[in-house]
Legacy VTK file of the C-alpha trace (Angstrom):
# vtk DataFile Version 3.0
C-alpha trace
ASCII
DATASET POLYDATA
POINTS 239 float
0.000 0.000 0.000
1.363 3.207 -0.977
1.315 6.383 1.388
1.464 10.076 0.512
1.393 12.089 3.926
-0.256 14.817 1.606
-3.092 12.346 1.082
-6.364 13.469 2.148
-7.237 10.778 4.411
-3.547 10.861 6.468
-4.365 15.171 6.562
-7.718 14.269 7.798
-6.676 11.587 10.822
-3.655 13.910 11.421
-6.021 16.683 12.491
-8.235 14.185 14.144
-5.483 13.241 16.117
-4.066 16.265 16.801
-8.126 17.938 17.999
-8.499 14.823 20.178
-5.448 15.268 21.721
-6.312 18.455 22.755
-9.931 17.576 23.808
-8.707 14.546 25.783
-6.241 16.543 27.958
-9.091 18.985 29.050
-11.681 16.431 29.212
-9.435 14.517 31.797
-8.807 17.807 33.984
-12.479 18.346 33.593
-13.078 15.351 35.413
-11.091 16.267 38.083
-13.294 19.305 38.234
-16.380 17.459 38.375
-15.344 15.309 41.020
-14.006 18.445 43.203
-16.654 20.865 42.896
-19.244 17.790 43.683
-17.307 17.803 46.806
-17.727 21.427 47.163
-14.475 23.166 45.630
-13.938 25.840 43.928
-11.809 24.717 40.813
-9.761 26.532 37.910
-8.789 24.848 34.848
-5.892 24.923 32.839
-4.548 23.810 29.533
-2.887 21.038 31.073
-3.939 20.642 34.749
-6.438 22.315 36.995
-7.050 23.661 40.918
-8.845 23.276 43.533
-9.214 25.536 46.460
-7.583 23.669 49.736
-6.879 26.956 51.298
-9.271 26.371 54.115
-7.944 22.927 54.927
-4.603 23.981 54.958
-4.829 26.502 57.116
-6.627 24.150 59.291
-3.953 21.939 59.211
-1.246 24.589 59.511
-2.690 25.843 63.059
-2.896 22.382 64.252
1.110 22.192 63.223
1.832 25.288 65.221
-0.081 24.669 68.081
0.967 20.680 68.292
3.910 20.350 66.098
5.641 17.930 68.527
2.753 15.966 69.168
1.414 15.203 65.590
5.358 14.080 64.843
5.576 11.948 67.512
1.894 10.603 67.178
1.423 11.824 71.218
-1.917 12.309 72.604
-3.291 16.240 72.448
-6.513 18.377 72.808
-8.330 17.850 70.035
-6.553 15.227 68.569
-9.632 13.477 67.337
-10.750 16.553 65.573
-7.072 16.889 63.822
-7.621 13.173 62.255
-10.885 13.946 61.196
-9.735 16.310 59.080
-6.459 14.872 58.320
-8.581 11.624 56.636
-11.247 14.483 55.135
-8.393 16.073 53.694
-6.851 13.141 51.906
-9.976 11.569 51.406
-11.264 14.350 49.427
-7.536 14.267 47.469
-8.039 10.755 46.406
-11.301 11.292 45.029
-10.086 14.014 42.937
-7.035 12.598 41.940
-9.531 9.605 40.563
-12.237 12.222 38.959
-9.065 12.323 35.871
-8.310 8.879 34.871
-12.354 7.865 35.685
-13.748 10.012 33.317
-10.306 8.833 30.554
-11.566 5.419 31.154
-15.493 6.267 30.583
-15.266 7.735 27.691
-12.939 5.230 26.011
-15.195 2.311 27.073
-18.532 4.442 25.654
-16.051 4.471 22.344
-15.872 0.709 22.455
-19.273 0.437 23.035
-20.613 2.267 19.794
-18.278 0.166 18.043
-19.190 -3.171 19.631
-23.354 -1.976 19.025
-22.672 -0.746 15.222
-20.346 -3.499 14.405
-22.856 -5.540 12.005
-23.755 -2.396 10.463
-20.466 -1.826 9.897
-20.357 -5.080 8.207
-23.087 -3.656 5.646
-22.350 -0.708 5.267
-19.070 0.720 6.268
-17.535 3.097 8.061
-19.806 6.480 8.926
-18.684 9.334 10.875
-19.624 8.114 14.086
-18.069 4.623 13.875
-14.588 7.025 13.517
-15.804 9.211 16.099
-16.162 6.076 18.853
-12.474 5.008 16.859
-11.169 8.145 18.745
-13.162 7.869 21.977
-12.019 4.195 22.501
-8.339 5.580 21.950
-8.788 7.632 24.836
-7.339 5.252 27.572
-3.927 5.302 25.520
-3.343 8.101 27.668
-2.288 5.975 30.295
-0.239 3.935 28.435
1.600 7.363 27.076
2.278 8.112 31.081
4.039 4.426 31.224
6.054 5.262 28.338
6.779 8.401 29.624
7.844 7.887 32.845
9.928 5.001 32.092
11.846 7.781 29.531
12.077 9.894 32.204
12.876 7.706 35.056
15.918 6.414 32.438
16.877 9.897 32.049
16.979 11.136 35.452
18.624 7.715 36.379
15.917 7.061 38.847
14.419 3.443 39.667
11.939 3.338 36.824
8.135 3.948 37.520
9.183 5.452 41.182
7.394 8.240 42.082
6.449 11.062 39.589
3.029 13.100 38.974
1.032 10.765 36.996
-2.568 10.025 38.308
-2.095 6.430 38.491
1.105 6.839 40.396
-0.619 9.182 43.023
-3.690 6.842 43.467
-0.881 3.970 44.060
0.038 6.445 46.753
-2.751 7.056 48.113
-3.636 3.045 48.803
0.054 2.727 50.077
0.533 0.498 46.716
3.767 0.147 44.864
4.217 3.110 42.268
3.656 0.809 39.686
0.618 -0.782 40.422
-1.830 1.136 38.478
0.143 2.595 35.631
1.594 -0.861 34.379
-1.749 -2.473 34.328
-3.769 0.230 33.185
-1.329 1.280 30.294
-0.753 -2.162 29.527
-4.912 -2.242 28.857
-5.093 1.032 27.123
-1.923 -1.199 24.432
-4.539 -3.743 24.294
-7.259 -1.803 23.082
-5.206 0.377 20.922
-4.417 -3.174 19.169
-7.831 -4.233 19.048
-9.368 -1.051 17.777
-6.342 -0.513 15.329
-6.337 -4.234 13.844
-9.261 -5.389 14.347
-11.660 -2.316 13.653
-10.253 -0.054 11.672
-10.354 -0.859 8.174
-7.047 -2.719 6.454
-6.964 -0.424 3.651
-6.928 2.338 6.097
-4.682 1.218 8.331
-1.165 2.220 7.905
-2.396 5.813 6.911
-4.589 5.459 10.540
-0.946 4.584 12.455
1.152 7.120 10.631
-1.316 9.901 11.125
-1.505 8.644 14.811
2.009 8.976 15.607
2.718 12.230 13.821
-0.959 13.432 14.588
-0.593 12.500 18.701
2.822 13.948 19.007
2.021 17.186 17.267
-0.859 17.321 18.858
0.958 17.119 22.609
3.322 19.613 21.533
0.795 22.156 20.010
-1.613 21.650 22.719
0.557 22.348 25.899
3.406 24.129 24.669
1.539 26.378 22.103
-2.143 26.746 22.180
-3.042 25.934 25.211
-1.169 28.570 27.042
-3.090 30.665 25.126
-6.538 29.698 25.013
-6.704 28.363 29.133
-3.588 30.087 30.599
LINES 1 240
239 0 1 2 3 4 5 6 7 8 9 10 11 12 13 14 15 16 17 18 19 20 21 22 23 24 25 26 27 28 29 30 31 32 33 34 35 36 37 38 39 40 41 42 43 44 45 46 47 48 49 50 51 52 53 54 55 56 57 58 59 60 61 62 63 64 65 66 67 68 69 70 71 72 73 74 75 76 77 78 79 80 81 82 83 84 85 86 87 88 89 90 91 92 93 94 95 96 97 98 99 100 101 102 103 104 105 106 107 108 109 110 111 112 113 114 115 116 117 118 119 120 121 122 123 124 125 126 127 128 129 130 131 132 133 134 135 136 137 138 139 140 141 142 143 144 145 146 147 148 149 150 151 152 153 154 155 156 157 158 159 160 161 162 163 164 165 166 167 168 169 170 171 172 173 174 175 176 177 178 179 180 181 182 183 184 185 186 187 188 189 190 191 192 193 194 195 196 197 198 199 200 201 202 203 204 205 206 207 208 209 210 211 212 213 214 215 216 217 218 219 220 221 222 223 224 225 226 227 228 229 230 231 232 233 234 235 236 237 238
């Protein structure tokens, strides 16, 4: 099969790739977002990230530091102790559920991808690929995020010359962190999915003759799309 990278179709999945890029990254933040103001935040978002407001806990915490610094190191009995470990498990209970608002809305909307496929697959059969059958192609694609963050942080943990997968900002790493889990435990396995049903969409639902454009225009499309998105445009649009 021959390939011209100034072929309509590659142009076309490019963009695709590079829009969805874009639209994953702040649909992940979003769900952050969701998940904190639910538990009565107020947020910001950003092109790459978002916040919300802790200010009150912290300075709830910080007076109980001043007041019992000693204490609260030592794990000694003080007034109001029971009141400082309410909050203390408020405060990172409320973290983990934001830290999981991300990666569970990633993972919803990838499986809702799957799902129009699975439901249109015999009309597929008939008739071919429509709009929305590639529109659920990119949805489903979604959870390759994760498996992006493995790939990443093993670069990076090779780089730095760090144990790979130790620490590090990823989602699935905090959430490991948050259960007292090894690093690992959730990027590995969730990344290692995400392969899976990049492999299964990509051979086994998108169409052979479209194929190698699809891969190409994923590659070039996803990376361009990282770079244009966070270093570029999205400083721009949601500073």
């Amino acid at each position: 099969m021959s390939l011209s990278f100034k072929s309509l179709p590659f142009l076309l999945f490019a963009a695709a790739f590079i829009l969805f890029t874009a639209i994953g990254t702040v649909s992940h933040e979003c769900g952050h977002i969701a998940v904190a103001k639910y538990l009565g935040y107020d947020t910001q978002l950003h092109y790459g990230s978002m916040n919300w407001d802790k200010k009150e806990m912290r300075d709830i915490q910080i007076a109980f530091y001043e007041k019992y610094a000693y204490e609260i190191k030592h794990d000694l009995p003080f007034p109001e102790k029971t009141v400082y470990q309410d909050h203390f498990k408020k405060w990172r209970s409320d973290g983990f559920k934001v830290t999981l608002g991300g990666p569970f809305q990633t993972i919803l909307t990838s499986i809702l991808g799957l799902f129009i496929l699975f439901v249109r697959r015999k009309k597929r059969a008939h008739a071919g690929f429509k709009i929305i059958d590639w529109l659920a192609v990119f949805l489903s694609l979604f959870w390759l995020r994760m498996t992006f963050n493995v790939i990443y942080g093993i670069v990076r943990s090779l780089w730095n010359g760090n144990p790979i997968l130790t620490g590090g900002r990823s989602d699935e790493i905090r959430i490991a962190s948050y259960l007292e889990l090894p690093d690992w435990t959730f990027s590995v396995s969730l990344g290692l999915m995400g392969l899976a049903i990049a492999l299964y969409v990509v051979f086994g639902v998108v169409p052979k003759d479209k194929r190698l454009t699809f891969i190409l225009a994923g590659l070039i499309g996803g990376m361009s799309g990282y770079f244009l998105w966070l270093e570029m445009i999205g400083p721009i649009l949601i500073p």
